[in-house]
N, C-alpha and C positions, 0 to 999 in steps of 0.2 A: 433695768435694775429694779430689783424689789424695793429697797430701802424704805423694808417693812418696821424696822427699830429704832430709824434717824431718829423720828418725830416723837418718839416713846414719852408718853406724859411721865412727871416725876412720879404723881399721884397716884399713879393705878400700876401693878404689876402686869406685865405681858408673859401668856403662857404658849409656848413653843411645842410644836407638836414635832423632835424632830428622829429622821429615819436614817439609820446607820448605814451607811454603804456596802452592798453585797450582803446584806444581812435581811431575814426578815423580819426581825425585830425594830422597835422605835423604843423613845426612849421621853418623858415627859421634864420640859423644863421651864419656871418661873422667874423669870426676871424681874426685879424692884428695885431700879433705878434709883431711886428715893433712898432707901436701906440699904444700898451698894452690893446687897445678894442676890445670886440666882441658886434657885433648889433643884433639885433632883427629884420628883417622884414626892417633892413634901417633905422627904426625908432629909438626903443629903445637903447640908448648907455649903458654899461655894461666896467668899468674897471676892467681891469683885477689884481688881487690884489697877485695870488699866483700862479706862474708856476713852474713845474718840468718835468723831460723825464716822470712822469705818468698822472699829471693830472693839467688843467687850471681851476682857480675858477677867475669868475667875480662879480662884484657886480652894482648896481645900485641903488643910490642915489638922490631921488627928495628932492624937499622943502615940501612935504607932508607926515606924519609919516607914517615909515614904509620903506617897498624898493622891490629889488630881489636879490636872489642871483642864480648863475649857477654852476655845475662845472661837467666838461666832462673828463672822461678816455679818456686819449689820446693812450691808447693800444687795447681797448675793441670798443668803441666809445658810452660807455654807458655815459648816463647822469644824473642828477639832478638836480630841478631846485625848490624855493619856492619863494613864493611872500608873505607879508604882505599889509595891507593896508586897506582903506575903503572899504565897501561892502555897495552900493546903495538898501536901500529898497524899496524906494518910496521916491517922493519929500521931499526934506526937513530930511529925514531918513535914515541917516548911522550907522554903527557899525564896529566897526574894527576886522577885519579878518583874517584866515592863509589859504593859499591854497599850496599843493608842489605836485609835478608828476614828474615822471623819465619814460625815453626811450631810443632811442639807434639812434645816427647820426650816417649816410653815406654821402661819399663825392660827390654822388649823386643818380636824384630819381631814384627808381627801378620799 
């Protein structure tokens, strides 16, 4: 077992370096155990709604339907993650959509 986030100080945010399954992209994530958020890239904010010694789930909340949600094993460092929301067709052309993918953070890259 990793249980690289059990002991996560309140005081210092931990940034996850984590890699999408069958993808070759990754994806950068900050947890602030402290400030109950984890960010996306800096950018996207993600409150954290449910922690235990196993697992942090976040969620994200705009004024446009829909959202994300996250939630990481904190013993594994496996993940999951879905998003709802518009999907752009073309100008003027949306439909609302589900997309969800699961990987695996480390607390840094390899």
């Amino acid at each position: 077992m990793l249980a690289f986030t059990v002991g996560l100080s309140e005081a210092e945010p931990l940034t996850l370096y984590c890699m999408i399954k069958d993808a070759s992209k990754g994806e950068v994530y900050k947890v602030d155990i402290e400030k109950r958020i984890v960010t996306l890239y800096d950018v996207f904010g993600f409150k954290i709604v449910q922690m235990d010694q196993d697992y942090i789930t976040a969620i994200n909340r705009t004024d446009s339907p829909g959202g994300w949600i996250w939630t990481l094993n904190r013993n594994t460092g496996e993940f999951a993650a879905a998003v709802v929301g518009f999907k752009h067709l073309k100008q003027d052309v949306k439909e609302l959509a589900a997309d969800s993918y699961k990987g695996t953070c480390t607390k840094k890259l390899l």
